[in-house]
Every structure is written in structure tokens, then in C-alpha cells.
VOGU-3710 file (C-alpha; in Angstrom, 3 decimals, decimal comma):
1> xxxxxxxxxx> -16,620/-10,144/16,823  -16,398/-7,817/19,713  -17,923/-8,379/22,971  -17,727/-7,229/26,533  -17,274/-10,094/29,357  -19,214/-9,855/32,393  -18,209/-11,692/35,298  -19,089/-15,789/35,509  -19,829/-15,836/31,777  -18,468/-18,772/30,596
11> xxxxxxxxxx> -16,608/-18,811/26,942  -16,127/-22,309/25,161  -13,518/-22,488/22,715  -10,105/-24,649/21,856  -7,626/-22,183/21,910  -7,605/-19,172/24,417  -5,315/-16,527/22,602  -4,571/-14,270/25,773  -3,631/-10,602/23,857  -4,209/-9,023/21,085
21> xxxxxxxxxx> -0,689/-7,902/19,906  1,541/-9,412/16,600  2,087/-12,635/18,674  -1,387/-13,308/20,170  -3,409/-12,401/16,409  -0,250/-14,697/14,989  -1,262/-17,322/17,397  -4,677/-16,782/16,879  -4,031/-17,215/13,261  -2,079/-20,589/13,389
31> xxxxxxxxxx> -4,769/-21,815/16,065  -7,671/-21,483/13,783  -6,413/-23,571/11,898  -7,252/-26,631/13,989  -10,418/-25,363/16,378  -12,349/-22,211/17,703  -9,860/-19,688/18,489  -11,119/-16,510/21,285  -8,735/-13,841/21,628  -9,315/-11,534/24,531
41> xxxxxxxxxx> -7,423/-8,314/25,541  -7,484/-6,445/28,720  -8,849/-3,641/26,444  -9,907/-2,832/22,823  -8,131/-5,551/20,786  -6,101/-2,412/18,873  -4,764/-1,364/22,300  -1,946/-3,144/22,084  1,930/-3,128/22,740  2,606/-3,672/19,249
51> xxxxxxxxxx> 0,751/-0,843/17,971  2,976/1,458/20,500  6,160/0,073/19,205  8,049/2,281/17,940  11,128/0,732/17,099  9,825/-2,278/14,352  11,411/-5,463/13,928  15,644/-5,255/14,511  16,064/-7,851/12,025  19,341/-8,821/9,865
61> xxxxxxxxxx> 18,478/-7,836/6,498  20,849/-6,051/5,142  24,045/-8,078/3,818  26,410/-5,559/5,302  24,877/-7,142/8,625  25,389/-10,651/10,262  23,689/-12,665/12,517  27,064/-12,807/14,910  26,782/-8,653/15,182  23,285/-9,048/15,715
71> xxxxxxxxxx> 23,769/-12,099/18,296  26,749/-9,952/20,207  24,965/-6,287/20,184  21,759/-8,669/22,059  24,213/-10,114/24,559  26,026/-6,772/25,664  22,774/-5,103/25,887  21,488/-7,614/27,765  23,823/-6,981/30,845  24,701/-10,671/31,280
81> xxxxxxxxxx> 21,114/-11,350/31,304  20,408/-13,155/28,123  20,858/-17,006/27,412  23,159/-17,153/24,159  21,437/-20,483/22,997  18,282/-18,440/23,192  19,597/-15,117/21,478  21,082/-17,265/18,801  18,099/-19,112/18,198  15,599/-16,235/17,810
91> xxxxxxxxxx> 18,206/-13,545/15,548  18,598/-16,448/13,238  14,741/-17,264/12,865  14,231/-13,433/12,507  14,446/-13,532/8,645  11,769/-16,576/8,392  9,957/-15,039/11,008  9,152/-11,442/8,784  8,462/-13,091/5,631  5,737/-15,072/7,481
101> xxxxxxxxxx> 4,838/-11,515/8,409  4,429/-10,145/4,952  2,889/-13,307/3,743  0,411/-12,452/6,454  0,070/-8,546/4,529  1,427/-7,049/7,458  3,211/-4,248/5,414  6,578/-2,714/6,516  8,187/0,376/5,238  10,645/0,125/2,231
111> xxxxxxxxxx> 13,297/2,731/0,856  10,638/3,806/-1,842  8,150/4,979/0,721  10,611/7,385/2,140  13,119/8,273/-0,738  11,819/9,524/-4,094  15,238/9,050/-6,334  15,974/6,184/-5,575  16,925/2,905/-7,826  13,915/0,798/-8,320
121> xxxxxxxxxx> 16,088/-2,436/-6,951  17,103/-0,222/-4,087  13,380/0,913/-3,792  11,900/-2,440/-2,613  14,762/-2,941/0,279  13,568/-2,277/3,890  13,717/1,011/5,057  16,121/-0,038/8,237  16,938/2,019/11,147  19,630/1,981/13,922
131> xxxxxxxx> 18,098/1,158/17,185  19,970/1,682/20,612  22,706/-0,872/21,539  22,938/-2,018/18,028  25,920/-1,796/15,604  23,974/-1,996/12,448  20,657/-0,403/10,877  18,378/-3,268/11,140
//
């Protein structure tokens, strides 16, 4: 349900989802589980980050990739400003993390949606792309 807030009103619920982007409709997801979930957005719940994004999900995939290039092409980009612990962490839950995704439907692009002769086995592999400061297509 969509509605417009006017100022005062009062909303009751259990969780408070603030955004409406792949981490506040995941939320929102888990969250209903267990109560009333409201989501709001500071606009119309499709204007979003997410749906901006250009880049996808860099991801390790691809078993000519590793989770140590992955891990290392984070911590140079990030200028000294990243917590290792906390890169680590994250790259290595990426997997786990887009498999929840697709078990969700969200649906990302594979080699057959952009290649016609391709191998069916090769077909149903993520379509990957290089994005900057990485060493691998991801």
C-alpha cells in the first residue's frame, strides 16, 4: 500500500524499514516475518539507489576469481580507508548473500541473455563485468 504522510500522523508498526532500496525491501522482507513491517522512502518507493546502480553486485563468481583478489582490489581502492576484518567479512558472504537474492526472484543477467552461441552450461553463468579498481570481471 501506498500512502502519503502528513505531518503528526502517527504510524504503528514493529519494524520501521527506513528506504526502499535492495537492503530496506530485504529487511522489510525478513521483518515480516515476526510483526507489521512499514517501509517508507523519502520518495516513490521505486526511487531508489538501487534502481540507479549501474554497476550490479561485484561478487566472486567466477573460479578464475578469489576472495583474496577480491579482498585486496577493496582495500587499495579504499585508500587506507577500509577495515580488513570488515572487507573480509562481507566479499566472503557475497556468494550466500546473491543466492538469497535469486531465491528472492530478483533476476540477474546470465551469458545466455547476451550471447546467442553460446554452450548451454556456459549459458546459465553470470554475465560478469569488470568494474573500476577491480582485477577480475565480477
Amino acid at each position: 500500500m501506498t500512502a502519503n504522510m502528513t505531518s503528526g500522523q502517527r504510524i504503528i508498526c514493529d519494524y520501521l524499514i527506513i528506504g526502499s532500496g535492495l537492503a530496506g525491501l530485504t529487511a522489510a522482507l525478513e521483518a515480516a516475518k515476526y510483526g507489521k513491517v512499514t517501509v517508507i522512502s523519502k520518495a516513490k518507493a521505486e526511487e531508489c539507489n538501487t534502481r540507479y546502480a549501474q554497476g550490479g553486485i561485484a561478487c566472486v563468481v567466477d573460479r578464475e576469481d578469489s576472495f583474496e583478489a577480491h579482498i585486496q582490489d577493496t582495500i587499495v581502492a579504499g585508500a587506507g580507508l577500509c577495515h580488513e576484518d570488515v572487507v573480509r567479512m562481507i566479499i566472503k558472504a557475497g556468494p550466500d548473500r546473491v543466492r538469497d537474492l535469486q531465491r528472492l526472484g530478483l533476476h540477474f543477467t546470465l551469458q545466455k541473455d547476451v550471447e546467442s552461441n553460446i554452450s548451454a552450461t556456459e549459458g546459465n553463468q553470470f554475465h560478469l563485468g569488470r568494474e573500476g579498481g577491480h582485477s577480475a570481471r565480477r
